[in-house]
N, C-alpha and C positions, 0 to 999 in steps of 0.2 A: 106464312112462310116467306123466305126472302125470297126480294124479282133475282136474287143470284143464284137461286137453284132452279134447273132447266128440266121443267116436266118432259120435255121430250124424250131425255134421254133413260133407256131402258134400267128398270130399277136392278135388276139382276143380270152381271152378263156370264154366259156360260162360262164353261170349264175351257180354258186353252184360246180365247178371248182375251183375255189381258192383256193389256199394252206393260210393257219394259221401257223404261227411259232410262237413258246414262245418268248417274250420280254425277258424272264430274260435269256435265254441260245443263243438267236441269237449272232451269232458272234463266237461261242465257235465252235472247229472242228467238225465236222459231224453237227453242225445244224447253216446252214443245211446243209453243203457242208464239205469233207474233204479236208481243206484247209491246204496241209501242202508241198508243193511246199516251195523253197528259193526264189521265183520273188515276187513279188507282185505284179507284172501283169498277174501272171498264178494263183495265187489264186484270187483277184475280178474276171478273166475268171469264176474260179468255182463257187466264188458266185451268181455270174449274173446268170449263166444258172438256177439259181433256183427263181429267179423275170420272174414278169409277165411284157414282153417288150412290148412297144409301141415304133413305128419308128415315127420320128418327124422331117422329113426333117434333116436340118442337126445333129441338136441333138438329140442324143439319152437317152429314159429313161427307166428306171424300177422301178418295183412298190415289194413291204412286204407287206404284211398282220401282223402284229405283235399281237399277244392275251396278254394285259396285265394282264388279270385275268376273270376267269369265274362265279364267284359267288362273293357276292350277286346279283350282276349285271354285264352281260360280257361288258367289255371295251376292245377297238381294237384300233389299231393307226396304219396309213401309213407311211413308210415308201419309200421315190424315191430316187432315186439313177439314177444323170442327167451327161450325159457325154457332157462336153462342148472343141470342139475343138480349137485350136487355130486362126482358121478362124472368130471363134464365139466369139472370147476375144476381151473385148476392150482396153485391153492393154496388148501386149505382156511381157511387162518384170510383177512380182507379186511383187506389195507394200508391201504385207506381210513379205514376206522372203526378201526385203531389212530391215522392221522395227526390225525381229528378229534375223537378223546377218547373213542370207544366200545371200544377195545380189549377191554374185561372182557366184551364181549356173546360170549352164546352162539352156536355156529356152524349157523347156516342152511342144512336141507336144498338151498334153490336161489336162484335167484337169475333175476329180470325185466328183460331190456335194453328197454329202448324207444330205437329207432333213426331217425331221418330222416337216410338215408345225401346226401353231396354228388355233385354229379356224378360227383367221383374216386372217391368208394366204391362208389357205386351198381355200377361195374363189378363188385369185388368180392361184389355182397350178387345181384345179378340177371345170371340168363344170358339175354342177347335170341337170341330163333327167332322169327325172320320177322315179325317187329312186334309178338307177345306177349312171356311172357316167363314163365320157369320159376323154380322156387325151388333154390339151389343146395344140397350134400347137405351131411352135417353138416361136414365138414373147412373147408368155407366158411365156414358160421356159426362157428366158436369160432373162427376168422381173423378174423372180421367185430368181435367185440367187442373185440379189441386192435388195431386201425385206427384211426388220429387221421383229423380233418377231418371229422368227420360234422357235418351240421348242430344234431344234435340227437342226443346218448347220455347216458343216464340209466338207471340201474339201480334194483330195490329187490331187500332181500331178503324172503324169504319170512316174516317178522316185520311189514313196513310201515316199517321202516330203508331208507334208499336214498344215492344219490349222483348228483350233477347233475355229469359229466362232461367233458363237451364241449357249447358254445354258439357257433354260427359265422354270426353275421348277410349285410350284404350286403359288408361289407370283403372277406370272405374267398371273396366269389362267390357267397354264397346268395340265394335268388330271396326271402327272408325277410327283413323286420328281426327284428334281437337280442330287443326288445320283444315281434314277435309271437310269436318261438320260447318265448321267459321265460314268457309270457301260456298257452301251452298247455300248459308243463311245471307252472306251478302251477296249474291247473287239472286235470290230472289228478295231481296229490299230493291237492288238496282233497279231489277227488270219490272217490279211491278211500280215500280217508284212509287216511293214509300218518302216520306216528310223528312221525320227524325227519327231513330233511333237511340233509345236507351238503355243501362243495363246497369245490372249490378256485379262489377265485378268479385266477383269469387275463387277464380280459378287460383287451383294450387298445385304444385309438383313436389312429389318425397318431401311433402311438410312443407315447402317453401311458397311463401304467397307471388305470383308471378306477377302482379301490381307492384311488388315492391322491388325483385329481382331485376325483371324488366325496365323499370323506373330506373335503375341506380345503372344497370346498364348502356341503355337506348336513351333513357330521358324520358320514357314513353310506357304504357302498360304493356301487355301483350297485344290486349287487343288493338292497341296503336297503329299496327300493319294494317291493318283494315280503314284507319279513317277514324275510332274513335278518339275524341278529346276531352276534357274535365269538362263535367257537367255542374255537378254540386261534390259538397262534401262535409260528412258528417261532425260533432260536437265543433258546428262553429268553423272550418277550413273554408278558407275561402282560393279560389282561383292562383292567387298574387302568395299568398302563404304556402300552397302545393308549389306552385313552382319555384319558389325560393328555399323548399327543403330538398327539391330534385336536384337544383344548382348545389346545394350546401353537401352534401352526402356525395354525388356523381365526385367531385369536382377535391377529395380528400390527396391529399399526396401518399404516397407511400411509404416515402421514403421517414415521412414524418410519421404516420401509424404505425411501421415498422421500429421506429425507436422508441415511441409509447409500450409497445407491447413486448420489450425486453423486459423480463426477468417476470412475466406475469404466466406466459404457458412458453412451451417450445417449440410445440409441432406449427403453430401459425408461421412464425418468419422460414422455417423449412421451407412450409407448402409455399409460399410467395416466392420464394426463392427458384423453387420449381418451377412456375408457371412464369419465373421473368427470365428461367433459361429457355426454357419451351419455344416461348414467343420471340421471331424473328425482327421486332420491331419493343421498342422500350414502353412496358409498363409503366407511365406516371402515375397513372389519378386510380381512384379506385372504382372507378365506369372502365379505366382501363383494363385494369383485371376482369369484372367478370364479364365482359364483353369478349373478351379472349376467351375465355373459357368457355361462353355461350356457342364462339363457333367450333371452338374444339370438340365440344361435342357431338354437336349436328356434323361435321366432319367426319369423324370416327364412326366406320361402321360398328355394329354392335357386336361381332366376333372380332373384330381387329382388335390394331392396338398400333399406339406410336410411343417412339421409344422416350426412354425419359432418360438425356441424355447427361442428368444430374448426376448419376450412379455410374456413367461409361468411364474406360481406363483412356484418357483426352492426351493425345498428342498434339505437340503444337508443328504446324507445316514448317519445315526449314524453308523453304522457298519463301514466304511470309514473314520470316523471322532472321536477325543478325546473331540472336544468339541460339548457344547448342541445347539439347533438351537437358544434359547434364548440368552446364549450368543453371538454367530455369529451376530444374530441380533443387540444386542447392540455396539457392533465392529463395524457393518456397519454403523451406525446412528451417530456413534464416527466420525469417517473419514470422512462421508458426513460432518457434522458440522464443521470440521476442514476445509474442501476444500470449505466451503462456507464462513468461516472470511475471506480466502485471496483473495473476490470478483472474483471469477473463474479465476482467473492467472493461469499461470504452474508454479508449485511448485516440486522439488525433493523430491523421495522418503520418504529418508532420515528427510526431513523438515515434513511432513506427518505423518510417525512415530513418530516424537520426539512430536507432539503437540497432537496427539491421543492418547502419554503414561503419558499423566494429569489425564486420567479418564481410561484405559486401562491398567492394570500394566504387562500381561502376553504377553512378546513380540512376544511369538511364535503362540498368536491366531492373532497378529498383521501383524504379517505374510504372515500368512496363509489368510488372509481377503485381502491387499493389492497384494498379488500375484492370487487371484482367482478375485479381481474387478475390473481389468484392463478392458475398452471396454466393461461394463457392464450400462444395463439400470437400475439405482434403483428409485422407483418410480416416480417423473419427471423431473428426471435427466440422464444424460448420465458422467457417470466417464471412462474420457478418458486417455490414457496411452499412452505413446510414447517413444521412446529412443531418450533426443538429441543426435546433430549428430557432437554438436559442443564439447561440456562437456562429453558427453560419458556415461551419467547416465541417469536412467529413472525420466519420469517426469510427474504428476499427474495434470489432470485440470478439473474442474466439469462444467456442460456446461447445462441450463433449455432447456429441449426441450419439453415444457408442450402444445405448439403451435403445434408442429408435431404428438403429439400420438393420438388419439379417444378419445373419451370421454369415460369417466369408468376406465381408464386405470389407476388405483392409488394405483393402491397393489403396497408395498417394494415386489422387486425380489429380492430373495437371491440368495446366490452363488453357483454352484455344476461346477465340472472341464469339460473340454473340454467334453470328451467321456463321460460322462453321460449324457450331453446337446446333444450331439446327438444321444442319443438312446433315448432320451424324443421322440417320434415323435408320441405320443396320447395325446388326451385331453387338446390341443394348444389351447390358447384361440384364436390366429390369423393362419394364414395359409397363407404358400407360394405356390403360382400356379408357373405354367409352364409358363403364360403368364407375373406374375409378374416379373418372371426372365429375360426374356428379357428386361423388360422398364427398369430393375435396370441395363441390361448390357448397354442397349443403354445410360445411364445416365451416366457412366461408360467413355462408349468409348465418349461421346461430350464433356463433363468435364476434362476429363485424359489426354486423346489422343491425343483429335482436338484445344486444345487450344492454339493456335498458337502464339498470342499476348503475354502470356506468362505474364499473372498478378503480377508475381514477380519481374516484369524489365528484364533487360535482362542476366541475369547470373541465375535468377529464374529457379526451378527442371520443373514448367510446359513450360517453352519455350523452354528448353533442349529437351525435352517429345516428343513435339512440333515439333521442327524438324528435331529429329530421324522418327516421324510418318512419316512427308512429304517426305522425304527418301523414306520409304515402300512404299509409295502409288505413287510414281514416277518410282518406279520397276514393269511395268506391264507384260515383256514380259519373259513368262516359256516355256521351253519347256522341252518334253521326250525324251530320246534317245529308240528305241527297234531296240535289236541288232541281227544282223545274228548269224549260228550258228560259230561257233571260235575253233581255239585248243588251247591246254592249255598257250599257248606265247602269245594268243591274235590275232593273224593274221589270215585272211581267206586261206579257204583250198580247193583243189580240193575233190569232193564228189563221193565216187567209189556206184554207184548206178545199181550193174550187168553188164550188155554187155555195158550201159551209164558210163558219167563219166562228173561232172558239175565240172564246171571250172570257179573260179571268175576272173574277167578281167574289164578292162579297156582303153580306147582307149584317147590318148596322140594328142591332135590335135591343132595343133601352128597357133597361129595369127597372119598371114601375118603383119596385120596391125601396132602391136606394142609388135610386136618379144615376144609373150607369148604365154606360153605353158596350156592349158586347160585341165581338165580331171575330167570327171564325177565318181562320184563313182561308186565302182566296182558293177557289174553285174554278176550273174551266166547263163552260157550259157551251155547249154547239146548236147554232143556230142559222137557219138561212142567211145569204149578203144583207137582204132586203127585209128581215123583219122588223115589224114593228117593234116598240119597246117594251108592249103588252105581250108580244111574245117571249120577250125576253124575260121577263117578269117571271111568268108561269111556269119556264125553264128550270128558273133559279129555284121557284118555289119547288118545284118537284126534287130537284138534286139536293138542297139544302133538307128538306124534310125528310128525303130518307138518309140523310148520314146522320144529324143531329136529333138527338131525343128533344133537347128543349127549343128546337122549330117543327115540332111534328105539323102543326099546324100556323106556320108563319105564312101570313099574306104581304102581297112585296104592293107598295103602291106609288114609287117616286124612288129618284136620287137621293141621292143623301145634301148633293148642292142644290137639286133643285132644278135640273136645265128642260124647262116646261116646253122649250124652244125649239128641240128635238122629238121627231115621232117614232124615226127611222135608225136603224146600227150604222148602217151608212154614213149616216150623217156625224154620228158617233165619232164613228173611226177618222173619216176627211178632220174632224177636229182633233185628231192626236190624243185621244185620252187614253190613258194607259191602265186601263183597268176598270173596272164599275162598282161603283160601291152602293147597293141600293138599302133603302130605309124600309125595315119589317117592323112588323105588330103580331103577337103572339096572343089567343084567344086567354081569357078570365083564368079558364078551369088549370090551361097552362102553365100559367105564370102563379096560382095558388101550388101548385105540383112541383115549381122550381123555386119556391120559397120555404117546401118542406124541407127539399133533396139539401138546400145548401144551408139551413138555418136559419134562417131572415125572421122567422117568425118569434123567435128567442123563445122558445120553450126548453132550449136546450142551449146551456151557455160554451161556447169554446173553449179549447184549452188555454191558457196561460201561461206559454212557456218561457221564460226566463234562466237560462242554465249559466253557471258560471263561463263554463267554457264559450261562452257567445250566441248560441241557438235561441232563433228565434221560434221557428216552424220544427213540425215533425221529420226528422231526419230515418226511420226507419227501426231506429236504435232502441232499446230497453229504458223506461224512462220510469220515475217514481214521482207521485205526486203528495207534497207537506198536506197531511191534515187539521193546517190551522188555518193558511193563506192559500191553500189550494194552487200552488204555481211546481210546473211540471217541468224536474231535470232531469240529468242522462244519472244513472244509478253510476255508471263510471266513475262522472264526475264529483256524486256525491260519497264514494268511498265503497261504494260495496261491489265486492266482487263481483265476474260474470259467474260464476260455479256456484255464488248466494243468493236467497229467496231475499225476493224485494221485503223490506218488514212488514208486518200488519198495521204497524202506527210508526210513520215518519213524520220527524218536524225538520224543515231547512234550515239552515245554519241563523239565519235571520231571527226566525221564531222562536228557535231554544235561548238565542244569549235573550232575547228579552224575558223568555221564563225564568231564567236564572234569579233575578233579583225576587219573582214572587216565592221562590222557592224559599225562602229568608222569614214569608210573612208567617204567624201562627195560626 
């Protein structure tokens, strides 16, 4: 069993016994544990000792009490925390850390689930007797960690390496938001300091992927708040290619998507139109939009509503203004009658003007009328404005949209500027909710974003759009770095902690097999001022043996440079070395045991991947492998649907044209 579970502490504690810890501060130092050790296997040591353990054969777990909130009603959530050995793995090496770029790390004695099971799981993870409840035996727990829908699964290994799993707010039924579950996972990554993190992003709202919403938004995923950034990314995405489809997409004009998409639907330039009266500040780019709308949401409480000031009957301020609303009015009704001889074409400005100053002779209310009616509803019309993009001037088109409005809706709106339209926000004859906001984003993102096909052929701005999106959403894998403490060059340092003194290190240990040198990241190991280096040695051996499966038995016997010249850490440290790198040797039986785990032994040949789209290594993805040259691509990329069974006999594109000519022979 591990040195991390504390025989002292009583196996069962009574009824009315449990400890309650705040949800929102768990994780942070002193609560409840002060975790401020450099291992992070000496701080989870301190968190553990404050769960309530249950021994479980070979796994071990522990149990939180977490209080989300005490009034109006207290809500409490479990928190387990399942240590699963390497015995209890069923597979030694972690698919994770090959899919997010850690593949080369050494393989981990064990491994830390932190679990907040959902109602559905809960049954799985808890036996209820008679209104307690029992800890289920081991066959449960190693079930419990391959169970989707947990509110909250996250792992580390036994290095401070981990993986943020599964995240299921309140869409999916949890009594949590996504926010507060996030807030507690990185807070206990901080606190226990934890390496890197990585994940697979997934997350999605009302259909919409929040990697890519977020992304086109921020520049950034969701999880981005938090620290994480591009880790890998799938069929072939690289780093430099994600951010150039973030820039390319974020970075569209509007003004120019807005004239692409006349005479293709009607409701888009409406809703744009909407949301660039809405906003107190000018929508350019299309990061500009749904950024706006991101906060208008989180803004809007979920019974309110702000008004949509598109639909109000708009007076213009005489104080603000030379001329009368009468004449305005008459201006407006000019212009409307002009943009309706030329059967709603786009016409320039300038053409506008000139046939509006037959009946209009003061060109400066002329003005002032065509630069305040841009993207304006006047009674059942829509006067739409755009800048081409080919001519460089603006261009005026009037558009019926007497089918889309309610009924009653027949008042002339007149004109008042940006910032008056939105401080109108009383006595709206219509009103934007909080929920409307979302259906116009999701209308947004299927429209905008997702349209792949790219209606304009193929040099069209929405097939561009299109697949810059498929970029983002092919970028699923982030990760955090949270880093030791550093001196100011950035390298680690020996820690003078009193009569102690921690020492980062690392231990250099060469593969027989295929003449390579291995080394885990460094480790702080605590030792007297004054030990010798044979102490130090034994140190190393003991902490490195128990994180690392493949040093279970590493002997430490020298530096890796060799300084025979030193006995003493003293002596060490007066020389400034920044760190120790010592040279291990692993016994026979060991090194036959990590020539199976990794294939060294070729009994078993590697994959072969070659995919059109650039893939070299397993990315996660569905892959199909030719039955003639055995080389493994993404099914994507070789044409078959995701909703399609891989064939029973594939050949790659390679090997069918060469069959082609036998196909000729008799």
């Amino acid at each position: 069993m591990s040195n991390l579970i504390r025989t002292d502490l009583p196996k069962k504690r009574k009824r009315g016994e449990t400890r309650v810890f705040r949800l929102k501060t768990f994780g942070e130092t002193g609560h409840p544990a002060e975790m401020n050790e450099l291992s992070f296997r000496d701080n989870l040591r301190k968190l553990l000792e404050f769960g309530h353990f249950e021994s479980s054969g070979l796994m071990g777990s522990w149990s939180f009490q977490l209080e989300v909130h005490r009034h109006p009603n207290p809500l409490y959530v479990l928190l387990f925390v399942v240590e699963e050995p390497i015995e209890a793995s069923l597979n030694l090496r972690c698919n994770h850390c090959q899919y997010v770029g850690w593949g080369n790390q050494m393989i981990c004695n064990k491994k830390y689930h932190f679990v907040i099971p959902s109602k559905e799981t809960m049954a799985a993870f808890l036996k209820l007797e008679g209104g307690s409840y029992a800890f289920p035996e081991k066959e449960s727990l190693s079930h419990l960690v391959e169970l989707q829908g947990h509110i909250l699964h996250g792992f580390f290994h036994s290095n401070g390496f981990g993986h943020l799993l599964s995240l299921n707010g309140i869409e999916s039924g949890s009594e949590l938001t996504g926010h507060q579950v996030m807030e507690l996972w990185d807070r206990l990554c901080t606190g226990l300091k934890a390496r890197k993190i990585g994940l697979n992003d997934a997350s999605h709202k009302k259909g919409m992927e929040l990697r890519l919403l977020h992304g086109v938004a921020k520049g950034e995923p969701w999880f981005g708040r938090w620290g994480y950034r591009f880790g890998s990314g799938t069929y072939g995405v690289t780093q430099k290619i994600y951010e150039k489809a973030l820039e390319s997409v974020r970075n569209v004009p509007l003004c120019l998507l807005n004239h692409h998409l006349t005479g293709l639907n009607r409701e888009t330039p409406i809703l744009l139109s909407k949301y660039q009266t809405l906003s107190t500040e000018p929508l350019i780019t299309l990061s500009d939009l749904f950024m706006f709308m991101l906060h208008l949401h989180s803004r809007l409480p979920r019974d309110s509503y702000m008004n949509n000031s598109r639909n109000q009957i708009i007076s213009i301020d005489s104080t603000n203004c030379r001329w009368s609303q009468k004449r305005i009015q008459m201006a407006i009704k000019v212009v409307i009658e002009s943009l309706k001889r030329v059967e709603y074409r786009w016409i320039s400005r300038q053409e506008v003007r000139d046939a509006a100053r037959n009946y209009i002779g003061d060109t400066g209310l002329l003005d002032f009328v065509l630069k305040s009616l841009g993207n304006q509803v006047v009674g059942n019309y829509l006067v739409r404005r755009s800048l081409n993009p080919v001519k460089k001037v603006l261009e005026y088109c009037l558009e019926d949209i007497s089918n889309l409005l309610p009924s009653g809706n027949n008042e002339l709106i007149t004109i008042q500027n940006q910032n008056q339209m939105a401080k109108s926000t009383t006595n709206g004859h219509n009103k934007i909710t909080r929920g409307q906001v979302m259906k116009d984003m999701v209308y947004f993102y299927k429209h905008i974003l997702m349209d792949y096909k790219g209606v304009l052929g193929p040099i069209g701005i929405l097939n561009q759009i299109g697949m810059a999106s498929r970029v983002i959403l092919d970028t699923k894998y982030f990760i955090k770095e949270y880093h030791y403490i550093r001196d100011t060059s950035g390298k680690t340092f020996q820690l003078d902690r009193g009569d102690k003194l921690g020492i980062f290190c690392t231990i250099a240990r060469k593969c027989h097999h295929h003449n390579e040198i291995k080394m885990p990241p460094q480790e702080c190991i605590v030792v007297n001022k004054n030990a010798a280096l044979s102490e130090v040695y034994g140190e190393a051996e003991r902490v490195f043996r128990d994180i690392y499966w493949e040093l279970r038995d590493v002997v430490v016997e020298s530096t890796v440079d060799g300084q025979k010249d030193i006995s003493r850490v003293d002596e060490m440290v007066l020389n400034g070395k920044k760190g120790l790198v010592l040279e291990g040797n692993v016994g026979m039986m060991m090194n036959i045991e990590v020539m199976k785990c990794y294939d060294y032994d070729n009994k078993k040949k590697e994959k072969r991947i070659e995919c059109e789209c650039g893939a070299k290594e397993e990315d996660g993805e569905r892959m199909v492998c030719c039955d003639i040259c055995e080389v493994w691509q993404h099914t994507r990329c070789v044409g078959v649907q995701h909703n399609e069974e891989v064939p029973r006999i594939f050949l790659c594109q390679s090997c069918d044209q060469h069959l082609i000519p036998l196909s000729f022979l008799p």
